[in-house]
N, C-alpha and C positions, 0 to 999 in steps of 0.2 A: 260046583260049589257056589254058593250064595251069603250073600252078608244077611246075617239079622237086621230088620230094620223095621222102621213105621211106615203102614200102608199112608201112598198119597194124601188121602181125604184126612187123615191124622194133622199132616202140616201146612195144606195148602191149599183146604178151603176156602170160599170167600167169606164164612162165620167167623174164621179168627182172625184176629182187627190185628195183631200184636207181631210184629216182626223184628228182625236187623235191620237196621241203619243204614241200609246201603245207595248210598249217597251217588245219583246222577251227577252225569260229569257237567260242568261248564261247557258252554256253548265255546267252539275255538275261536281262539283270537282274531280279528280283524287286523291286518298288514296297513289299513288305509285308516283305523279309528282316529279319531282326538279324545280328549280327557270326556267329552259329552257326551259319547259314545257308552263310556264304563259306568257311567250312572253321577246322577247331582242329586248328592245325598244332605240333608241338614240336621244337623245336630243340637237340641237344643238341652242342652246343660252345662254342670258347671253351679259354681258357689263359692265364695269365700271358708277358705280350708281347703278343698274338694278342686285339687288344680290338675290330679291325674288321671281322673274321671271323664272331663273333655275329652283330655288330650288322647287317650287312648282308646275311644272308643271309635273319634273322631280320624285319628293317624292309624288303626288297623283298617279303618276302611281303604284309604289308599295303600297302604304297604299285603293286602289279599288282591289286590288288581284293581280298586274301584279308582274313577278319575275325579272327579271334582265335588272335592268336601269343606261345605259351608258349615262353620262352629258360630252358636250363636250362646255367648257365654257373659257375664257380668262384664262390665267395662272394664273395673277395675284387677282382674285377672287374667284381661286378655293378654298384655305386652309380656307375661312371664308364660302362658303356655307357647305364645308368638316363639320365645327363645328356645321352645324344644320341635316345635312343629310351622318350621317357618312355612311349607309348602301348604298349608292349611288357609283356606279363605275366612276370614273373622271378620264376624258382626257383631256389636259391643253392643250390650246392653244396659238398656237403663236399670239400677238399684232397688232392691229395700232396702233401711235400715241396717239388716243384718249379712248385705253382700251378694243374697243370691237375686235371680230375674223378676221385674216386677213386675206388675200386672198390666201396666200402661204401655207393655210392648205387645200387646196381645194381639192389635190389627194387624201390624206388621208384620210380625210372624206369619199370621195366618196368609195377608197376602205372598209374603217370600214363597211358602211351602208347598203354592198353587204353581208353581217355576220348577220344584223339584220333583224328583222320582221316587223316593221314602225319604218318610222323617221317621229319627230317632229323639226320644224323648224321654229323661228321666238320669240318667247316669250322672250321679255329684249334683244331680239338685236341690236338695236343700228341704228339708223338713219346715219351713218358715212359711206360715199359712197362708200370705198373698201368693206365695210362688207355687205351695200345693193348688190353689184356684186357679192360678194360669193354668196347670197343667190340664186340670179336669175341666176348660173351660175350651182348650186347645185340640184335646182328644176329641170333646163334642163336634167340634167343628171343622176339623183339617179332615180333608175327604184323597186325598194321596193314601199308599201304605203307611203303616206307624206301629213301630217297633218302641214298644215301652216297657222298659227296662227301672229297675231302683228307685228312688225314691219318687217316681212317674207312678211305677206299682201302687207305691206307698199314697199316691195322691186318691187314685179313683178304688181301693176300696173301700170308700166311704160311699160311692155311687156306682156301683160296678155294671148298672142299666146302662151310663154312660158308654161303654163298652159296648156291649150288646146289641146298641141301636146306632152303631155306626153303621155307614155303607161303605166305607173302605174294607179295606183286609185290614187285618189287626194283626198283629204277633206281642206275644207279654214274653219271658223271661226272667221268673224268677226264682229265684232258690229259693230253698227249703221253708226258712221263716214268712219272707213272702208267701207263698206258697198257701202256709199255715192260715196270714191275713187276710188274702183271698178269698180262700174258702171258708174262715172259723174253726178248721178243727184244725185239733193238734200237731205236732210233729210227728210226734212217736205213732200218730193214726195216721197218719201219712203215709210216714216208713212201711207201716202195715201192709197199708193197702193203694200202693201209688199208682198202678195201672187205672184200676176203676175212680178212685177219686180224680185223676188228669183226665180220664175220658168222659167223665162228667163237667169237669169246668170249663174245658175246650167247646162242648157242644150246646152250656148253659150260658157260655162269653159269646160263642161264636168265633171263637179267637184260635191262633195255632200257639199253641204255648209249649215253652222250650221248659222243663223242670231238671232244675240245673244240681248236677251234685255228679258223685261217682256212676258212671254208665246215664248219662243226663237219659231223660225219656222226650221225646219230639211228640204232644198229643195233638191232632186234627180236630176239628169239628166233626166231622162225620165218624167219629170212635178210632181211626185206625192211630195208633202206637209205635214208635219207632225206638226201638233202645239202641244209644250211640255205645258204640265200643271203643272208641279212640281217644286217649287224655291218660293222664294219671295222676298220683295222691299230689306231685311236686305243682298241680295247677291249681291249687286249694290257697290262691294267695290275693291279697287287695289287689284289684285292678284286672283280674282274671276274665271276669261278667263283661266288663268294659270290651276289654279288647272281642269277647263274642258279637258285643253288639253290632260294635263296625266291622265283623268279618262276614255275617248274616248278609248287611248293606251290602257288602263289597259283590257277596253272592251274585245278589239280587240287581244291581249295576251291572252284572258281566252278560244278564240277559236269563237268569232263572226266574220260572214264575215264584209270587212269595213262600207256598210251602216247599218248592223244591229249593229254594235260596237258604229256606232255615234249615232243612235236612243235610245242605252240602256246607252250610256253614257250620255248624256245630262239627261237623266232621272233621273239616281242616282245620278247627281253631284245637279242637283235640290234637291232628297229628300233630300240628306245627307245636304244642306241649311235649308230645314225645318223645320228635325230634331235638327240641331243647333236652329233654330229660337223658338221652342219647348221647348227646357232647358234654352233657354236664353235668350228669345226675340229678336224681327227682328232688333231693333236698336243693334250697335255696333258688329255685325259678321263681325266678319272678314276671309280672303282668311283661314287662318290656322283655324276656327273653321271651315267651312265648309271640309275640306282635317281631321281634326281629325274625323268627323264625316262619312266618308267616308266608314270605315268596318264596323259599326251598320248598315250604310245603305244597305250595301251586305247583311248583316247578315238577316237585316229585309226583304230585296226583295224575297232571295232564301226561307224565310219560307213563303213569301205568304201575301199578302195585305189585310187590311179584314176592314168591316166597317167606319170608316167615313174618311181613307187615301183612300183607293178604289174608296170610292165615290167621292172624289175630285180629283183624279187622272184620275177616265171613263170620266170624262165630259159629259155636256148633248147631246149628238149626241147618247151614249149608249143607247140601248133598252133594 
């Protein structure tokens, strides 16, 4: 007796770019590390309003295993995100007008960023046109990894060459409407058609772009496609994006190169939603349960997946 099935060359060619998400492990722990070991990571957002946007994208880097996370945020909202994320190192920034980073930190920044291992960039920054120009003035020039995420998105499609003529690695991050501004077309042509439009904007940025929604897609530069299968409906909440940003970092701190950092990060910032969803049901999670759940989901990954998470995690492409 024999199972019905599809010949080899049907799924396992090298022509088809498009698989499961199956997320390499993290390198194992170091018995002898310090926090510089895990990765020194910078954050640079935040705005007047936007005080859990820092903080969490910021604080899921250390709470997925990363060690030492610089927030460089408005001055005047540092000492209230201080009160939820005291382990957090904070850089105050100088103002606009209307609260968010000004332009006139822009040396500084850039000298800080040449000290760390990735910058994040964009999470609660701020729609206020000096602080969109830092951002597209800061992407030009920090030559580290850089993971830009929200309204960082929102900054450089205005100049998306910007992008493209970096020498660092890039990683973007954005949902759906992003997504849309990116590229210029629609949503609903999106939904259409999101394989080939992400394998075209990943290899026209040069960028590894996370398209964030139900089954997020992970696209490479070089076309190949990764559909994440881990998350559900209850991670559809403010602050959700955020806490991905700093679990990516956290990845990529524990010693992943950057696409294998994004692939394992989308992965456990999903399960660690699951397993919230698990204790608590999919209604009412929010960004902070998903980020508290963050080191059971290391905890769980490093011993090893077994039985009915596995099998919802292989998807049916697995033989």
């Amino acid at each position: 007796m024999t199972h019905i099935s599809f010949p080899p060359s049907h799924y396992d060619a090298d022509s088809i770019r498009v698989e499961i998400n199956h997320a390499p492990d993290p390198p194992p722990g170091r018995t002898d590390a310090h926090k510089g070991d895990l990765g020194k990571m910078l954050f640079i957002a935040g705005s007047a309003g936007y005080f859990g946007a820092p903080y969490f994208s910021a604080f899921s880097f250390m709470k997925a295993g990363g060690g030492y996370s610089r927030l460089a945020s408005p001055r005047s909202i540092t000492p209230f995100i201080a009160g939820k994320g005291s382990e957090l190192v904070f850089i105050p920034q100088e103002e606009t007008p209307s609260g968010s980073i000004a332009l006139k930190n822009r040396d500084t920044l850039l000298k800080l960023s040449e000290k760390m291992d990735m910058i994040v960039l964009g999470p609660g920054l701020s729609l206020d046109e000096e602080t969109q120009a830092l951002a597209r003035e800061l992407t030009g020039e920090i030559t580290k990894p850089l993971l830009i995420d929200g309204d960082g998105i929102t900054a450089l499609c205005s100049d998306l060459r910007i992008i493209s003529r970096r020498t660092g690695p890039t990683v973007m991050t954005p949902h759906m409407g992003e997504m849309s501004r990116i590229t210029g077309i629609g949503v609903e042509a999106i939904k259409n058609n999101r394989i080939e439009i992400l394998q075209d904007t990943a290899r026209d940025l040069n960028a590894v772009i996370v398209m964030k929604g139900a089954h997020s897609l992970i696209g490479y530069p070089d076309g190949r496609v990764f559909i994440n299968l881990s998350g559900n409906r209850g991670m559809a909440t403010a602050g959700s994006g955020d806490v991905l940003a700093g679990t990516i970092a956290a990845m990529f701190g524990l010693g992943l190169n950057v696409q294998d950092a994004v692939r394992k990060g989308v992965f456990i910032h999903g399960f660690s939603g699951d397993l919230a969803a698990e204790s608590k049901g999919e209604d009412g999670i929010t960004a902070q349960d998903i980020m508290d759940y963050l080191p059971l989901a290391m905890k769980k990954d490093r011993e090893g997946l077994y039985g009915s998470l596995y099998e919802k995690y292989a998807g049916p492409f697995v033989i």
